[in-house]
N, C-alpha and C positions, 0 to 999 in steps of 0.2 A: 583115755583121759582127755579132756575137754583141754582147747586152748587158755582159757582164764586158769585152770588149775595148773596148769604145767607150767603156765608164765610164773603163778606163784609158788612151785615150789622152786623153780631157782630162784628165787626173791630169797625165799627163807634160807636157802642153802648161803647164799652171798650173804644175807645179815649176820647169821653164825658163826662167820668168819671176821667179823667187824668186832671192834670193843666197844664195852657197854655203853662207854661215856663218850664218842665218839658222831658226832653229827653227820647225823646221814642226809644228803640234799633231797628236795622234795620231789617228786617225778609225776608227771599222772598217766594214769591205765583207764585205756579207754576197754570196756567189756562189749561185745559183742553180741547182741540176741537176734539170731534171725530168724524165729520164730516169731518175734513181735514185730518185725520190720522196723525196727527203732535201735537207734544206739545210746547205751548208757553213759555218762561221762564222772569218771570218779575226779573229786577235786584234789587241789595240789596235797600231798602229804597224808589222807586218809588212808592209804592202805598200807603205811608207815603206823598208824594209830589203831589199826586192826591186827597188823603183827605184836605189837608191842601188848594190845589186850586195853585199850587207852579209847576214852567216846568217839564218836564220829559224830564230830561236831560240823559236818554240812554232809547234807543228803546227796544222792548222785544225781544227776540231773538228767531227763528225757527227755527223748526228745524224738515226736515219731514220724512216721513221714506220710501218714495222712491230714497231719496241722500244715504241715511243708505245703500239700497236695490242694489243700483247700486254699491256701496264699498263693499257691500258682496260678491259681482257677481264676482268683480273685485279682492278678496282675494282669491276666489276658483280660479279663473283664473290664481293668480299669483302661487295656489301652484300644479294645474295640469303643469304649466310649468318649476316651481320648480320640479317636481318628473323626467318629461322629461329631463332636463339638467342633474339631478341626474345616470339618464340610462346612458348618452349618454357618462358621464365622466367615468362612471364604463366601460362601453364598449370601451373607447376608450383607457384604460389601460390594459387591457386583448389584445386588441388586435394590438398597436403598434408596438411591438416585433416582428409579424409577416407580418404584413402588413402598412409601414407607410404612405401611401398616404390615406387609410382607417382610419387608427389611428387619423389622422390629421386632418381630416373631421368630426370626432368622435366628437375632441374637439371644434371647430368651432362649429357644433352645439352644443353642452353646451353653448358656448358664446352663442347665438342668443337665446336657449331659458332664460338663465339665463337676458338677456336683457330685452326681454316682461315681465318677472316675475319682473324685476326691475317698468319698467314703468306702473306698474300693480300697484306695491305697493306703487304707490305717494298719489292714490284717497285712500287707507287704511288709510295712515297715515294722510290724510287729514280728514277723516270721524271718528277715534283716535282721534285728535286734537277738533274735534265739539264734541264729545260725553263726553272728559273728562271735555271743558269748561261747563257742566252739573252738574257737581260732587261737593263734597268737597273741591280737593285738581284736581285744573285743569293742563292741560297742558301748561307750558309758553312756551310763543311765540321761545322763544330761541331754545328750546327745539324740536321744529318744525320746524324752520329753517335750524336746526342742520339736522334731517331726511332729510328733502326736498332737502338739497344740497349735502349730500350725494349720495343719490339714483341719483342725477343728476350725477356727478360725475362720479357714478362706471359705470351708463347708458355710458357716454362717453367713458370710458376706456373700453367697451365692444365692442363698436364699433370700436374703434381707433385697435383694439386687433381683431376684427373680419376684419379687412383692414390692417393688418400686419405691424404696423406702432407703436405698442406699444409691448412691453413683455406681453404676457399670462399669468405673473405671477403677475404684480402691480393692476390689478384691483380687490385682494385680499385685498387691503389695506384699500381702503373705505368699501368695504363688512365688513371687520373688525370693522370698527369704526360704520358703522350699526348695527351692534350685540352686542357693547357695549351700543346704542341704544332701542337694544332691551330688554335687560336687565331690563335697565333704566323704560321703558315704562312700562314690566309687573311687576315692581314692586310698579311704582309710581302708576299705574289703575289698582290696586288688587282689588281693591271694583267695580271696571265696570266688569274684566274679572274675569269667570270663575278661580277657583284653575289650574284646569289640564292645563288650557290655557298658566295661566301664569308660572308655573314650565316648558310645555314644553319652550317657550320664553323665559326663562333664560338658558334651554341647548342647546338650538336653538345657543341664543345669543353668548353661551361663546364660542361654537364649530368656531361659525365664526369668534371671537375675534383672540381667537388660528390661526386659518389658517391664519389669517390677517399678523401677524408676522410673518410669513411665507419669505415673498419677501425683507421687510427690515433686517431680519435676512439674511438670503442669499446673499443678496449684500454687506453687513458690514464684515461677519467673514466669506463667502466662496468665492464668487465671483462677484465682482462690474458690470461683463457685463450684469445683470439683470434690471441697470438702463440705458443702452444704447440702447438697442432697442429687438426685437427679437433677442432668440436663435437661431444660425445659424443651418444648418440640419448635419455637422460634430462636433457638439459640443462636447467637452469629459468632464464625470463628474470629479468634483475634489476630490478624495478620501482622506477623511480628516473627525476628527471627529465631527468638526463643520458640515460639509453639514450630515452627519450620523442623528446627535440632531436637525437639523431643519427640513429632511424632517418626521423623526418620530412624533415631533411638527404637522406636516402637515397633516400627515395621522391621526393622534388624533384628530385635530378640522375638517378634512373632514368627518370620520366619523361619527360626532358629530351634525356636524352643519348642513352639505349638506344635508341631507335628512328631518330631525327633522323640518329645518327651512321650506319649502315646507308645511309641514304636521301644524305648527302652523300658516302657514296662511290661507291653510281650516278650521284649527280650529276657529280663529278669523272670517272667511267669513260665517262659519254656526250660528255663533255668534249671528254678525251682522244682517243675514237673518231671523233668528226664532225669538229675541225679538220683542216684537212692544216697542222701544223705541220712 
């Protein structure tokens, strides 16, 4: 006799000892196939509506571990391109000063790879989103929307910004609001993620909150031409103690967040990949 049948028939043995009129708390049964390397998840009260001979008014829900497999591929992916855009920023400020059309290429690529690392991390937070509605305390929808449109978002602003048609500096904004994001996430899926995971996620997150303010600080108390388009190639800084405090702000959550964030998505992606959820 298989474990799912033997679970149910002490189920039925215990309800026939219940009266009729009697409320029975809801419970859920998770079924097991490992044949399909997938686990099924029956919702609260349905196999209460199956004894009873009553609809099954929500389907069970699957969930396999080659979509798992594919969003782990896809978190190492986004953070070997996270490390790459990492290099390419580090190297293109060392070397601006003496070479600006090198410099300028430098950052460009940062945008492009910071891009794929964006469009990388949709199928993560999508595959986050299935794994938490598993849990205790799921992911709400909100909360997923909130990621999904973001990452769209900054994806755009990386583009518009890699076609010289945005400031280089506003697609910090939504990265920002990501990493408040991020936060959120490894604090809400403590009990899915690993400890280490989720502590680096929270220094991940807060580095990139920091840098986020970065562009709206700048445009408010030093200079509004951050919201008009690119900086031109004669642009002169404005020396003042506001631009002082926001690019120190800057360099605080780049070093913070720029690289950590990268490294917590291999983290999440070797996750993903070694459990058999």
């Amino acid at each position: 006799m298989s474990l799912e049948r033997l679970s149910l028939s002490f189920l039925r043995t215990d309800l026939k000892m219940l009266p009729k009129n009697q409320v029975v708390p809801e419970l859920a049964v998770i079924r097991p196939q490992p044949r399909q390397g997938s686990v099924s998840l029956w919702p609260h009260g349905n196999v209460f509506r199956w004894y009873y001979g009553l609809p099954m008014t929500t389907p069970a829900i699957e969930v396999t571990h080659d979509t798992h497999r594919t969003a782990g591929w896809a978190a190492v992916a986004a953070g070997i391109c996270g490390l790459a855009a990492f290099a390419f920023i580090i190297a293109a400020l060392f070397i601006r000063t003496d070479a600006k059309r090198l410099g300028a290429l430098m950052f460009r690529g940062h945008d492009a790879m910071a891009n794929l690392q964006t469009l990388c991390m949709l199928a993560v937070v999508a595959a986050l989103y299935s794994l938490g509605s598993r849990w205790e305390r799921p992911m709400p929808k909100f909360a997923l929307g909130v990621a999904i449109g973001t990452l769209a978002i900054l994806a755009l602003a990386l583009l518009l910004t890699l076609a010289h048609v945005l400031n280089d500096m506003l697609y910090m904004v939504p990265q920002g609001i990501f990493g408040v994001w991020m936060i959120w996430v490894s604090c809400h899926l403590s009990s899915l993620l690993p400890r280490h995971v989720k502590w680096l996620g929270i220094v991940a997150g807060g580095g990139l909150t920091l840098a986020g303010f970065f562009p709206i600080a700048f445009g408010l108390f030093v200079d509004p031409i951050v919201f008009r388009g690119p900086m031109p190639e004669n642009y002169q800084d404005v020396n003042s103690l506001a631009n002082l405090v926001t690019h120190i702000v800057l360099g605080i959550g780049t070093l913070i967040g720029i690289p950590s964030y990268p490294i917590w998505c291999l983290a999440v992606g070797r996750n993903l990949l070694r459990k058999p959820w």
